[in-house]
PyMOL Python script that loads the backbone (N, CA, C, O; Angstrom):
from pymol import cmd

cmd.read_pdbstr("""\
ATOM      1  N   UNK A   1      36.580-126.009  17.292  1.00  0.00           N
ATOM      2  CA  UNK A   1      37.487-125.417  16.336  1.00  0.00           C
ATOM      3  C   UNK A   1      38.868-126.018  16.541  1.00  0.00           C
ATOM      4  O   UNK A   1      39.279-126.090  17.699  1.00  0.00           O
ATOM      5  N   UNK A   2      39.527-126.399  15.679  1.00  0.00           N
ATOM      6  CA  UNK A   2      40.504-127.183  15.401  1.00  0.00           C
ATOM      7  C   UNK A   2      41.853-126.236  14.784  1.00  0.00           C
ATOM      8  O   UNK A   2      41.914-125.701  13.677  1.00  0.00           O
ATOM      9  N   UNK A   3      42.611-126.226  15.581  1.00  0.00           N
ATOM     10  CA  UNK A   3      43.948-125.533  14.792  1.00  0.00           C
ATOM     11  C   UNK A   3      44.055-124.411  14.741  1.00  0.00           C
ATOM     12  O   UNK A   3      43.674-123.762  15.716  1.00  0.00           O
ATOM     13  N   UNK A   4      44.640-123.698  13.537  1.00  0.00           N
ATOM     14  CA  UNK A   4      44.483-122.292  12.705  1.00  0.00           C
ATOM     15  C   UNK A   4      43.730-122.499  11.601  1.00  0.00           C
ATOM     16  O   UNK A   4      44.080-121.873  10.601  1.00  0.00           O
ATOM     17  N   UNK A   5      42.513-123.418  11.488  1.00  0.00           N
ATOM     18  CA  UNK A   5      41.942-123.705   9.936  1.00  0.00           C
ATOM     19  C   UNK A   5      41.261-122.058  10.030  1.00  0.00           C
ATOM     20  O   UNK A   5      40.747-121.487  10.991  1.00  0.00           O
ATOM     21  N   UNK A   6      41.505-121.572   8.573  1.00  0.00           N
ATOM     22  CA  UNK A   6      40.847-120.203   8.548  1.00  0.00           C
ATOM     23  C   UNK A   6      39.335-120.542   9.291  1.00  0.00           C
ATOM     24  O   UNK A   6      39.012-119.647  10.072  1.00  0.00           O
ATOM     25  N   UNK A   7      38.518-121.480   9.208  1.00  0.00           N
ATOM     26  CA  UNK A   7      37.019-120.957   9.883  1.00  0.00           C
ATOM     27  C   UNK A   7      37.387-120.813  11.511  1.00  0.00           C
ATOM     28  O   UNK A   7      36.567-120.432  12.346  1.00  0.00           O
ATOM     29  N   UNK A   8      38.569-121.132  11.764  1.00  0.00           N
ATOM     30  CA  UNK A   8      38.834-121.079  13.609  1.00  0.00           C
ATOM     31  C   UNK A   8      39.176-119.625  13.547  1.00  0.00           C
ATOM     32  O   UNK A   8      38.715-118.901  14.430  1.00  0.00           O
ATOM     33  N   UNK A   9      39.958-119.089  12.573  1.00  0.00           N
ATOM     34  CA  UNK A   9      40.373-117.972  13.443  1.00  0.00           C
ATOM     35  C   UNK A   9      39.504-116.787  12.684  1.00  0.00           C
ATOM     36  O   UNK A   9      39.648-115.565  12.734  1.00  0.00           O
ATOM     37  N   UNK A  10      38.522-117.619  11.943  1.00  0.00           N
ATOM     38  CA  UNK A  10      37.590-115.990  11.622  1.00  0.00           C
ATOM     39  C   UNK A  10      36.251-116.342  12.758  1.00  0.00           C
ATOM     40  O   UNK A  10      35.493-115.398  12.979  1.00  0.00           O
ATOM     41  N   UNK A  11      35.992-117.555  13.401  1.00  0.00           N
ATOM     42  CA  UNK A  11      34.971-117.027  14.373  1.00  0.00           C
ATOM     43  C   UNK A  11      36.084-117.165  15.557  1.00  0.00           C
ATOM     44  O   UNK A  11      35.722-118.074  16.303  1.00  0.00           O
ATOM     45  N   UNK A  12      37.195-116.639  15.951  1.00  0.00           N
ATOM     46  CA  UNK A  12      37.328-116.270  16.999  1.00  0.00           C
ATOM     47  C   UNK A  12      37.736-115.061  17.202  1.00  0.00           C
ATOM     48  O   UNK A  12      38.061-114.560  18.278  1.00  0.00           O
ATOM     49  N   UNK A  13      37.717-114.410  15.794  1.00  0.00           N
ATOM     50  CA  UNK A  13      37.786-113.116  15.605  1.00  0.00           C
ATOM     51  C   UNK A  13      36.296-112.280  15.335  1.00  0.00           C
ATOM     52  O   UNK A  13      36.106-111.088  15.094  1.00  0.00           O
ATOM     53  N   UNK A  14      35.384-113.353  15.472  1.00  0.00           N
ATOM     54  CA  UNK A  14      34.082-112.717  15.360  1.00  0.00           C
ATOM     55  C   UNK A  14      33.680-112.454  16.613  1.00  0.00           C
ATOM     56  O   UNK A  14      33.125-111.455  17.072  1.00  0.00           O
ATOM     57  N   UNK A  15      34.104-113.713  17.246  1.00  0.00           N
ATOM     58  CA  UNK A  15      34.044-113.817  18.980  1.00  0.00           C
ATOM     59  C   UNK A  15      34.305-112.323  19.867  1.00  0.00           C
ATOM     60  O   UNK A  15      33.612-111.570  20.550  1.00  0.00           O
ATOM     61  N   UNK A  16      35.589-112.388  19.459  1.00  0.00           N
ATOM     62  CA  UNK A  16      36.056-111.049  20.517  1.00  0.00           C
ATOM     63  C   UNK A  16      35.844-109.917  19.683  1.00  0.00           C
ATOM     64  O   UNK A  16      36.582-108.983  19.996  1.00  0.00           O
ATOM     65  N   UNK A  17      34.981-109.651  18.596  1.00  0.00           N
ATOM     66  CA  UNK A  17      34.633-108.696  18.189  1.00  0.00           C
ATOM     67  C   UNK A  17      33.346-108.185  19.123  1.00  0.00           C
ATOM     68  O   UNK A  17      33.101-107.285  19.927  1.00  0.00           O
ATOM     69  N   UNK A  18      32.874-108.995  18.685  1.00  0.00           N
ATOM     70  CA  UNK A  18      31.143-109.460  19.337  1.00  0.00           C
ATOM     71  C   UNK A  18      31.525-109.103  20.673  1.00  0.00           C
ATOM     72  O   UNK A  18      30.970-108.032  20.917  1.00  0.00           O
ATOM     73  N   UNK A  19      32.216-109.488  21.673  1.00  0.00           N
ATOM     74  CA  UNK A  19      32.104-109.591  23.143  1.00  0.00           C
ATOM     75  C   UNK A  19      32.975-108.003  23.273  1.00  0.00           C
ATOM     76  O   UNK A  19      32.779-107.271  24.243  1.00  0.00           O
ATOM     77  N   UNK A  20      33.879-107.653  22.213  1.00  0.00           N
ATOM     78  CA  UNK A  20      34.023-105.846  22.796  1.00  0.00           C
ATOM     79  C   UNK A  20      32.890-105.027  22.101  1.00  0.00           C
ATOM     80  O   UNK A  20      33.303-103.947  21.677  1.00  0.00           O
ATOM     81  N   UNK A  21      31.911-105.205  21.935  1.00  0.00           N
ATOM     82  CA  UNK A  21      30.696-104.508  21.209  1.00  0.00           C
ATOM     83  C   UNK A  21      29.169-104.587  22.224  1.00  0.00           C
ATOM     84  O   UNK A  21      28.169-103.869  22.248  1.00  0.00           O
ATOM     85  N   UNK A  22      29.536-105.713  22.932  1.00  0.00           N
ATOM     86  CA  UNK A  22      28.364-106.062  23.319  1.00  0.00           C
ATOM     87  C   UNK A  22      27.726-105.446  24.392  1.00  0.00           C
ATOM     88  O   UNK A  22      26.861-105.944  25.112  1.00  0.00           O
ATOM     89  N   UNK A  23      28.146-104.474  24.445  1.00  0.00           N
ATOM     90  CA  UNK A  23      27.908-103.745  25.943  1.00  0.00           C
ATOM     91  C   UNK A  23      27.211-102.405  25.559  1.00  0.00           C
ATOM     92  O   UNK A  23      26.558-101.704  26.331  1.00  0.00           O
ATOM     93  N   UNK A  24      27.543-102.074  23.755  1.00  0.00           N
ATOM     94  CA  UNK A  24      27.193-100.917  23.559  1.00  0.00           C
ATOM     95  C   UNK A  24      26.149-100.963  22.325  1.00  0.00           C
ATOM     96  O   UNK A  24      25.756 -99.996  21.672  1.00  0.00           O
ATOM     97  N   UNK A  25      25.874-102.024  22.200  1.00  0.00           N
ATOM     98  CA  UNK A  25      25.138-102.610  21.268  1.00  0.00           C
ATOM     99  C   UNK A  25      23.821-102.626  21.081  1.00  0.00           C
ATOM    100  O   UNK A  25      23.540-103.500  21.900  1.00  0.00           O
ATOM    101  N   UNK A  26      22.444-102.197  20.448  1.00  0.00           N
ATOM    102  CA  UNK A  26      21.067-102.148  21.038  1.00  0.00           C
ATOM    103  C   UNK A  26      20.670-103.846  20.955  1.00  0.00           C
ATOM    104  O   UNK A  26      21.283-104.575  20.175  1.00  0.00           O
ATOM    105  N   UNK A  27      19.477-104.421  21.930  1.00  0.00           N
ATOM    106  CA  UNK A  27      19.224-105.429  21.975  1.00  0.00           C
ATOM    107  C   UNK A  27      19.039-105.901  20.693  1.00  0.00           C
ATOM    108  O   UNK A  27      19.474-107.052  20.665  1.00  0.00           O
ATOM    109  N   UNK A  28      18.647-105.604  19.728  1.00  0.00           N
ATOM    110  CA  UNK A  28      18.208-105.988  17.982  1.00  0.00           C
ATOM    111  C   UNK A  28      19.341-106.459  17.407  1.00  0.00           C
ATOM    112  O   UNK A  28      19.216-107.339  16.556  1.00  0.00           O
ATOM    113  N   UNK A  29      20.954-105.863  17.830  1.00  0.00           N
ATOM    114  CA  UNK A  29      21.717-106.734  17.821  1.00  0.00           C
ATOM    115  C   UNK A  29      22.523-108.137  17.181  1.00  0.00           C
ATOM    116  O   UNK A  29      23.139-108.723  18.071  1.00  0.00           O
ATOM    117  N   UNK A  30      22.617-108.660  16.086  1.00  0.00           N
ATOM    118  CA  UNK A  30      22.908-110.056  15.896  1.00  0.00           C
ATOM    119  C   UNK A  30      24.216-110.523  16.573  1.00  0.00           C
ATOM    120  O   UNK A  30      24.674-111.595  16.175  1.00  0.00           O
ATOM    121  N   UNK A  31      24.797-109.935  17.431  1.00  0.00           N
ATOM    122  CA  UNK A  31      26.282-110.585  18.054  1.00  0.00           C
ATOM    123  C   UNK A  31      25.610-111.137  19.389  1.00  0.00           C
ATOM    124  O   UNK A  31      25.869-112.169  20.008  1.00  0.00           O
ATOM    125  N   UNK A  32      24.432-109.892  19.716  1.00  0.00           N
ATOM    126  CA  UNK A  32      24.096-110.620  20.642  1.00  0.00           C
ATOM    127  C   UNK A  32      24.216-112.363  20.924  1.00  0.00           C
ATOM    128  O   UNK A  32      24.756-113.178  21.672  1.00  0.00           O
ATOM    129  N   UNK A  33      23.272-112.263  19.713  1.00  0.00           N
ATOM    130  CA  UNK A  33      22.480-114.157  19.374  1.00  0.00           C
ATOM    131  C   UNK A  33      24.437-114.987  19.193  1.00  0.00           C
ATOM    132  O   UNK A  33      25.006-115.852  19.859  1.00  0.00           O
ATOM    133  N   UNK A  34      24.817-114.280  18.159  1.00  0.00           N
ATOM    134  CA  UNK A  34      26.165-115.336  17.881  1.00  0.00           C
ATOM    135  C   UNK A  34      26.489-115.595  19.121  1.00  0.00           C
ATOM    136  O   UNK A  34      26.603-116.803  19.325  1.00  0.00           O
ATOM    137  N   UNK A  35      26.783-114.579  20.498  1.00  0.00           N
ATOM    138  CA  UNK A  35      27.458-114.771  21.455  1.00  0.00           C
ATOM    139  C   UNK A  35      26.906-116.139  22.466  1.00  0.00           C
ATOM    140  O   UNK A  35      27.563-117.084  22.901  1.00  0.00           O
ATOM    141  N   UNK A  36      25.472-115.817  22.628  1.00  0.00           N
ATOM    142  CA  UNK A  36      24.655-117.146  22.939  1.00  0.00           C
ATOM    143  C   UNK A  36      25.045-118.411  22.445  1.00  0.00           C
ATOM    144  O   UNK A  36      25.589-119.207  23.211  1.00  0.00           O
ATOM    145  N   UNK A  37      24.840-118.691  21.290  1.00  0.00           N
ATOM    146  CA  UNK A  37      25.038-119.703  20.406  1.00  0.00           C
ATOM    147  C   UNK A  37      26.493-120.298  20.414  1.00  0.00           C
ATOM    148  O   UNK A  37      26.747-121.476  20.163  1.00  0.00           O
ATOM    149  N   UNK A  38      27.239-119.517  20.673  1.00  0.00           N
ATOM    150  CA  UNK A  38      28.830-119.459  21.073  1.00  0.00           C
ATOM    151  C   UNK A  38      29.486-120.255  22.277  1.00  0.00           C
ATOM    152  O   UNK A  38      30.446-121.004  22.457  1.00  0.00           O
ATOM    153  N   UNK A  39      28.409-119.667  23.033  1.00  0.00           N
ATOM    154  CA  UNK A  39      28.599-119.959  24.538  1.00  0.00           C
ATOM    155  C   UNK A  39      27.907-121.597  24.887  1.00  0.00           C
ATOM    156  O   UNK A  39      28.108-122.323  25.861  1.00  0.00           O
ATOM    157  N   UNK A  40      27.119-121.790  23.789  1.00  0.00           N
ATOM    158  CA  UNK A  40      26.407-123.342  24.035  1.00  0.00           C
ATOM    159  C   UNK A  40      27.308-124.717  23.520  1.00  0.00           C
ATOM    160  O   UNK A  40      28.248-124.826  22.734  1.00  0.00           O
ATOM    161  N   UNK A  41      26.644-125.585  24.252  1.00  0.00           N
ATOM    162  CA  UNK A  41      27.637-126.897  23.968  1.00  0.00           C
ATOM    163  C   UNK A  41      26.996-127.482  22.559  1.00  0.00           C
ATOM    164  O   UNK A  41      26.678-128.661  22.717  1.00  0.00           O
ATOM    165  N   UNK A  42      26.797-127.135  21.613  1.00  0.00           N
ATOM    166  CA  UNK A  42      26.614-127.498  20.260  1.00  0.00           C
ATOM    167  C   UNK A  42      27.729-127.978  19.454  1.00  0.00           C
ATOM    168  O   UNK A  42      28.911-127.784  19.739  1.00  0.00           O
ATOM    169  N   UNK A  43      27.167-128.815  18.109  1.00  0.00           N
ATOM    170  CA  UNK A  43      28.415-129.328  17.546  1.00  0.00           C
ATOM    171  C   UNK A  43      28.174-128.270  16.201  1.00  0.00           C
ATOM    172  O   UNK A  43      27.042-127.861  15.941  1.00  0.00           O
ATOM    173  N   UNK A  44      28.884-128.037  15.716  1.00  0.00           N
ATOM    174  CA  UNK A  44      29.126-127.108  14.495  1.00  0.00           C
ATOM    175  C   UNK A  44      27.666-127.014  13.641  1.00  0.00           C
ATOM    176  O   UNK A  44      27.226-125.915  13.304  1.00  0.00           O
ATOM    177  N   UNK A  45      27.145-127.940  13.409  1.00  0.00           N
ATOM    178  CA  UNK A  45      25.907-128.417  12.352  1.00  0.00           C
ATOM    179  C   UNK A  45      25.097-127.871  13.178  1.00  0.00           C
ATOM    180  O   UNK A  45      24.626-126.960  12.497  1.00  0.00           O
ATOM    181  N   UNK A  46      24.526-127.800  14.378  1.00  0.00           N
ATOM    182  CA  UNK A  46      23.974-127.235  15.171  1.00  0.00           C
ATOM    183  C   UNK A  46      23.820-125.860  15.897  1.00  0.00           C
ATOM    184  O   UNK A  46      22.901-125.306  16.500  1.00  0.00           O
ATOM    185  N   UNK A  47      25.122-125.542  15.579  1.00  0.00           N
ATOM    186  CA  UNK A  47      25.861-124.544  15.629  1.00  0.00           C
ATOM    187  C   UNK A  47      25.468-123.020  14.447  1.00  0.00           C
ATOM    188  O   UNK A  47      25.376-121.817  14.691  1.00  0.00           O
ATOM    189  N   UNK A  48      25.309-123.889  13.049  1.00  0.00           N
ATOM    190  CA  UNK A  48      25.208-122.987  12.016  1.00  0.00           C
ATOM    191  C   UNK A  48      23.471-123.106  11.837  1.00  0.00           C
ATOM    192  O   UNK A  48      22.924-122.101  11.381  1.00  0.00           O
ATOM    193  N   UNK A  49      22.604-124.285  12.178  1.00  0.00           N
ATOM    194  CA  UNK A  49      21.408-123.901  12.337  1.00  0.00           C
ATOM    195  C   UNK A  49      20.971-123.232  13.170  1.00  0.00           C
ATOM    196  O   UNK A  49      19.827-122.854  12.916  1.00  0.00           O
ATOM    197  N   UNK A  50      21.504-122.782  14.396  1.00  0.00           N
ATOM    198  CA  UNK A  50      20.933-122.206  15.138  1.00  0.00           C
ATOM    199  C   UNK A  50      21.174-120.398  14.558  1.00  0.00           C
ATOM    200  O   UNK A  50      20.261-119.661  14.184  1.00  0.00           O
ATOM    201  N   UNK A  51      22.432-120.093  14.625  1.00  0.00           N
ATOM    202  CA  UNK A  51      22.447-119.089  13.442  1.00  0.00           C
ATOM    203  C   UNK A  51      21.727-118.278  12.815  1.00  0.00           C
ATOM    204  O   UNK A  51      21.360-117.123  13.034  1.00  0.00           O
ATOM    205  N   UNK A  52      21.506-119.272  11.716  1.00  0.00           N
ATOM    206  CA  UNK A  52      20.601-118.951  10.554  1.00  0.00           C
ATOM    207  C   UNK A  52      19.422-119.181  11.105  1.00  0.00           C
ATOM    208  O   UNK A  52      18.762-118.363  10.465  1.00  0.00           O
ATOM    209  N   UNK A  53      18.832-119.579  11.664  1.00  0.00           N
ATOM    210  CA  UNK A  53      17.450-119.214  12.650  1.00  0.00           C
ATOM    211  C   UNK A  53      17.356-118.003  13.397  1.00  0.00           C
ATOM    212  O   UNK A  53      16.535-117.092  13.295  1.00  0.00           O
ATOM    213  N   UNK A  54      18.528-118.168  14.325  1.00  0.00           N
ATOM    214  CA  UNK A  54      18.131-116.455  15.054  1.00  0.00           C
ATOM    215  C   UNK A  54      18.450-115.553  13.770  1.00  0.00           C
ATOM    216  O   UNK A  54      17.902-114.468  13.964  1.00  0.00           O
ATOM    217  N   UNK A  55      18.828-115.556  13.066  1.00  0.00           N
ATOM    218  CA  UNK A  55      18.830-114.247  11.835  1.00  0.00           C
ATOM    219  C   UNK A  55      17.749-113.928  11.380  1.00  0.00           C
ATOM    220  O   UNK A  55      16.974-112.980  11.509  1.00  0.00           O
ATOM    221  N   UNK A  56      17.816-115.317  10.541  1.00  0.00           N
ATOM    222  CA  UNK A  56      16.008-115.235  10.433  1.00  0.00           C
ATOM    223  C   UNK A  56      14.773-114.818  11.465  1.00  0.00           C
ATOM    224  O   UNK A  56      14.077-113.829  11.238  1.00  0.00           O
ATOM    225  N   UNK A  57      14.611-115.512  12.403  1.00  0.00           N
ATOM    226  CA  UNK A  57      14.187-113.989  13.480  1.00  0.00           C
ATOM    227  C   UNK A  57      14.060-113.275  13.644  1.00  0.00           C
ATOM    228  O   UNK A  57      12.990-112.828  14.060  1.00  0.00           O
ATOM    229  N   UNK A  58      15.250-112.542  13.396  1.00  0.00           N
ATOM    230  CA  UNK A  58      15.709-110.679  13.762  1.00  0.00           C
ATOM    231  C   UNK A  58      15.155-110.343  13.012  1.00  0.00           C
ATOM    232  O   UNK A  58      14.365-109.409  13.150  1.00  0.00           O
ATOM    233  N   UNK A  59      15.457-111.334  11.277  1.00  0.00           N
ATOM    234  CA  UNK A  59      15.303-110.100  10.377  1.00  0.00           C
ATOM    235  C   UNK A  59      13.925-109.728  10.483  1.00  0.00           C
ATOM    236  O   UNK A  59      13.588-108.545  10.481  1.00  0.00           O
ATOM    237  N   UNK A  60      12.839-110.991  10.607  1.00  0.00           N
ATOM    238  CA  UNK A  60      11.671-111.208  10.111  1.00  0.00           C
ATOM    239  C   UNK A  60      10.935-110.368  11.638  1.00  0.00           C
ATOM    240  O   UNK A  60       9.716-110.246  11.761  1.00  0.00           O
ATOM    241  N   UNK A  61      11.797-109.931  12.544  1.00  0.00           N
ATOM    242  CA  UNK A  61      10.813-109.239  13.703  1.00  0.00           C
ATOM    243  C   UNK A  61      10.213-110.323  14.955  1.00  0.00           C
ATOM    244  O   UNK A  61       9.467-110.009  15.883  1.00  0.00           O
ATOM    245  N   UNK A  62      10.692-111.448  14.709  1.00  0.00           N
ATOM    246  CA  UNK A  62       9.794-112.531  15.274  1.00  0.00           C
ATOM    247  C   UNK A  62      10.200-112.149  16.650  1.00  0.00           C
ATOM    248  O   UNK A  62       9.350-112.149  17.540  1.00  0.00           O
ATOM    249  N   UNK A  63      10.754-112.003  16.760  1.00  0.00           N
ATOM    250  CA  UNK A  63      11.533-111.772  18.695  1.00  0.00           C
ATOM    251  C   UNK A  63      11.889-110.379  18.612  1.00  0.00           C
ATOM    252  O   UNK A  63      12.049-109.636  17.644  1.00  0.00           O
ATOM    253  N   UNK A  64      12.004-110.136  20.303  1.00  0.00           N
ATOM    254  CA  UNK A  64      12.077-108.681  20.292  1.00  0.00           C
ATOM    255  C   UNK A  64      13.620-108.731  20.803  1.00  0.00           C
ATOM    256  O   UNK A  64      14.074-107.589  20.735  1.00  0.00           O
ATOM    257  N   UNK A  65      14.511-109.580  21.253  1.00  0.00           N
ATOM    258  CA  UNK A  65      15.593-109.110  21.324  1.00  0.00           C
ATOM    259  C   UNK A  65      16.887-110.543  20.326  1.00  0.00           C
ATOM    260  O   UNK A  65      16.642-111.634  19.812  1.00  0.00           O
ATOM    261  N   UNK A  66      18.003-109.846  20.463  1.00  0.00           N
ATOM    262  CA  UNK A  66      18.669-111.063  20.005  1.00  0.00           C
ATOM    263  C   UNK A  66      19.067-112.299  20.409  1.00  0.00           C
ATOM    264  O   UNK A  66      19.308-113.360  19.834  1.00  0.00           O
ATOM    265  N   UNK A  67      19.088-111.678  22.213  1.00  0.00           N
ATOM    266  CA  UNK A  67      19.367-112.789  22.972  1.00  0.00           C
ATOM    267  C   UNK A  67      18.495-114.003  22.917  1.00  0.00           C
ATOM    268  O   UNK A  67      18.832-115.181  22.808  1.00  0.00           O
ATOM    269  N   UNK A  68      17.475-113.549  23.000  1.00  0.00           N
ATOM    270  CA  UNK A  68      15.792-114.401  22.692  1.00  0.00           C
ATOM    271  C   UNK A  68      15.950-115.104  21.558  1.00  0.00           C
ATOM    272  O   UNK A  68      15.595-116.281  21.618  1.00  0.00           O
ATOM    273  N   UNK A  69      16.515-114.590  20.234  1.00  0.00           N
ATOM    274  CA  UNK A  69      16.461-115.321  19.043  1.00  0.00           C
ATOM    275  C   UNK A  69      17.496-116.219  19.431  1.00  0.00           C
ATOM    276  O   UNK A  69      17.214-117.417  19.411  1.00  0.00           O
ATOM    277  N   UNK A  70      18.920-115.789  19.866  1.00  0.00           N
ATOM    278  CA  UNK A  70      19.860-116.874  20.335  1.00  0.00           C
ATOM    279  C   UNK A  70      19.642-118.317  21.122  1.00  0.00           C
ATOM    280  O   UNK A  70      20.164-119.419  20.958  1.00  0.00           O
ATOM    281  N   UNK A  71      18.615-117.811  22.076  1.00  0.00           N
ATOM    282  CA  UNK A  71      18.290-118.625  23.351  1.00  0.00           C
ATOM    283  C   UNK A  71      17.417-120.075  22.106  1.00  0.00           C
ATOM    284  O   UNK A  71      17.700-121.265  21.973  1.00  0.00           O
ATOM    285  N   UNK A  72      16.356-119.217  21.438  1.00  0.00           N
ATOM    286  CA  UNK A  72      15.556-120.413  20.558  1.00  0.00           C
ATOM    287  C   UNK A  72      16.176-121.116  19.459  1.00  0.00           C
ATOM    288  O   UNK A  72      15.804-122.205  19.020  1.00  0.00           O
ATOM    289  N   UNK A  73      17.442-120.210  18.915  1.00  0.00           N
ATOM    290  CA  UNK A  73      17.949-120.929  18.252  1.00  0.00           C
ATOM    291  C   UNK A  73      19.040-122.095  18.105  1.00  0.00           C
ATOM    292  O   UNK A  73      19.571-122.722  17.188  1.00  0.00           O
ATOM    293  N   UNK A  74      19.096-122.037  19.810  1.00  0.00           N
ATOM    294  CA  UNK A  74      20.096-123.110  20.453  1.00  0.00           C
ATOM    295  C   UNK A  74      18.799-124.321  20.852  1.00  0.00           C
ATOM    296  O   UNK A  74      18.886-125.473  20.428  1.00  0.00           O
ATOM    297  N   UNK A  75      18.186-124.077  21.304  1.00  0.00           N
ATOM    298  CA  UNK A  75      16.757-124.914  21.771  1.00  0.00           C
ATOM    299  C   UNK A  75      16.119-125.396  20.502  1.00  0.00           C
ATOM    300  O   UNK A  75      15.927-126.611  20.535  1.00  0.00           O
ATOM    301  N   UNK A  76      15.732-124.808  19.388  1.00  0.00           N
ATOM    302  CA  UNK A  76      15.583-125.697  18.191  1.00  0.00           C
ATOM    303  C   UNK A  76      16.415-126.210  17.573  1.00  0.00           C
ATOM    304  O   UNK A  76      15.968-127.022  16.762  1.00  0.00           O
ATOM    305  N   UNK A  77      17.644-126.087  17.587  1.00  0.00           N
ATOM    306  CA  UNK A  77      18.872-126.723  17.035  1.00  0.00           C
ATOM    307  C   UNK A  77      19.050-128.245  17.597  1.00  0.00           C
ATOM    308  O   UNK A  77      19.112-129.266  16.913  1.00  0.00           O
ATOM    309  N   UNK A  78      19.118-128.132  19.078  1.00  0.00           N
ATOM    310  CA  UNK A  78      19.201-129.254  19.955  1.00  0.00           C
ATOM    311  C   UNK A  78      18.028-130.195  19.217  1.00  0.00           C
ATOM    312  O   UNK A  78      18.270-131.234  18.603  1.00  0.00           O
ATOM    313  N   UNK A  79      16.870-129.676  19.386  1.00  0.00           N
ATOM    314  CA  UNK A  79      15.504-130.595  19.175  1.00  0.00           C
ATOM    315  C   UNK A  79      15.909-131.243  17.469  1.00  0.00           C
ATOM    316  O   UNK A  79      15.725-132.398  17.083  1.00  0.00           O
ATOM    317  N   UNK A  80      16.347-130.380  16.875  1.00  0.00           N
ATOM    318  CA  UNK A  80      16.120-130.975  14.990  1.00  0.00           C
ATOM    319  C   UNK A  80      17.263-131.896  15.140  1.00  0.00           C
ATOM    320  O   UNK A  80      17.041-133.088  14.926  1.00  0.00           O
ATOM    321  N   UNK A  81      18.474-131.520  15.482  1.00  0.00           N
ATOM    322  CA  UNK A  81      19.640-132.114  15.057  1.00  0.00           C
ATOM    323  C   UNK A  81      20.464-132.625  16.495  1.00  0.00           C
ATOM    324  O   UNK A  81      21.572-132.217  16.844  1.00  0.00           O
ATOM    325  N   UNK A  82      19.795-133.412  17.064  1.00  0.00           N
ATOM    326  CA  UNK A  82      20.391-134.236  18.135  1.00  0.00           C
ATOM    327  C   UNK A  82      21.082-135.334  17.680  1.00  0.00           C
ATOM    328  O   UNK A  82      21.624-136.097  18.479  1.00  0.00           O
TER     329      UNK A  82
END
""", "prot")
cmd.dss("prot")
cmd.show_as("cartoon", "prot")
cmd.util.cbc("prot")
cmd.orient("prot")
């Protein structure tokens, strides 16, 4: 994230939303996954597929927690878009 471009300071306001929530949050969760995905060395493109994968996840039930959808959606991100 580069600067004050509005997408910097709305995910770093998603950021510390997510990380004061996360403690009280049930595992099903989607900040969970953002926070994962957050925390990985990804480049943006990789970044927003992984995302929209763990969502897709959650929504669809595929995993039982968010962290899990996070964890795969950093691990298939890497694999598609290296």
């Amino acid at each position: 994230m580069e600067g004050n471009s509005t997408s910097a300071i709305v995910a770093k306001a998603t950021r510390e939303m997510d990380e004061s929530l996360a403690g009280v949050m049930p595992s099903s969760w989607h900040g969970h996954a953002r926070l994962i995905i957050a925390d990985s060395d990804l480049s943006n493109e990789q970044r927003e597929f992984a995302t929209r994968l763990s969502e897709r996840l959650l929504d669809k039930g595929k995993v039982a927690t968010a962290k899990k959808a996070g964890a795969l959606g950093v691990t298939h991100a890497r694999e598609k878009l290296e």
